[in-house]
C-alpha positions in Angstrom: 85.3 68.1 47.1 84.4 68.0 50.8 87.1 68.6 53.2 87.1 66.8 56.6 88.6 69.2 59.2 89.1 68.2 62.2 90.6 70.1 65.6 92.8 68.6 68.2 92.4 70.3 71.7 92.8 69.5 75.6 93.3 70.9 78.8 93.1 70.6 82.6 89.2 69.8 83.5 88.0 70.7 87.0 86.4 66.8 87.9 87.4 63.9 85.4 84.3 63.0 85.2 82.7 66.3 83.4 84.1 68.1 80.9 84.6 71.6 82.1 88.0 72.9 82.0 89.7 74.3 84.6 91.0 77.7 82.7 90.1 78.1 78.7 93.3 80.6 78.7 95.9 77.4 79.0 94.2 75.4 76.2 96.4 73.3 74.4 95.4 74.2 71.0 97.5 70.9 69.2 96.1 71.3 65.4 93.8 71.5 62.5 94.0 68.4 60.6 92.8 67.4 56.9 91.6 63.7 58.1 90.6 61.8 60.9 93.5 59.5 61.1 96.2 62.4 61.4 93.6 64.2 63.8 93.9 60.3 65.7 97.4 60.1 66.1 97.7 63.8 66.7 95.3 63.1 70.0 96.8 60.0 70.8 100.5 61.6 71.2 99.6 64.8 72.9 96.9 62.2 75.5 100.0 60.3 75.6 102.2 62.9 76.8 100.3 63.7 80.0 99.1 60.4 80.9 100.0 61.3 84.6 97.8 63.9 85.1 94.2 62.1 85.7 92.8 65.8 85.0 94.1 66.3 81.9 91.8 65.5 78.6 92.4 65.9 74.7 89.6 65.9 72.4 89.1 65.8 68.8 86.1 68.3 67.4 84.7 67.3 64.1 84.7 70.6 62.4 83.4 69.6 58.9 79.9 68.7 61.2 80.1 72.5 62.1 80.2 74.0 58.6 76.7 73.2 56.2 77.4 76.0 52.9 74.0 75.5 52.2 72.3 76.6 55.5 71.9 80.7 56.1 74.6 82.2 58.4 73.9 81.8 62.4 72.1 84.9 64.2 74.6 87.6 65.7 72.0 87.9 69.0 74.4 87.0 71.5 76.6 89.6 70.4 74.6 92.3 70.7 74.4 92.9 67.2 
């Protein structure tokens, strides 16, 4: 069986109209969730919450699209390794 994980993030961007935050230090880290509905209302309380701060974004990051068990393991390069 397949899981469907999905992250819940936000934080502070620098311009609302890019997405670059402002500091990764402060990211609001909300969750892991096992669907996309919970993932959903997860994002739609914590966007909820700071509504008043034009700056702030929440995102949800589809991490089941990130994992393929099939495909050989990504190169350590960029490490140094």
């Amino acid at each position: 069986m397949t899981q469907r994980l999905h992250l819940v993030f936000g934080g502070e961007l620098v311009d609302p109209a890019a997405n670059v935050f402002r500091d990764t230090d402060a990211l609001d880290i909300v969750g892991i969730f096992p669907d996309y509905a919970s993932a959903y209302d997860a994002w739609k309380n914590a966007a909820h919450r700071t509504v008043d701060n034009a700056h702030m974004r929440y995102f949800i990051a589809h991490l089941h699209r990130l994992r393929d068990e099939e495909a050989a393991a990504s190169s350590t390069e960029e490490l140094g390794v």
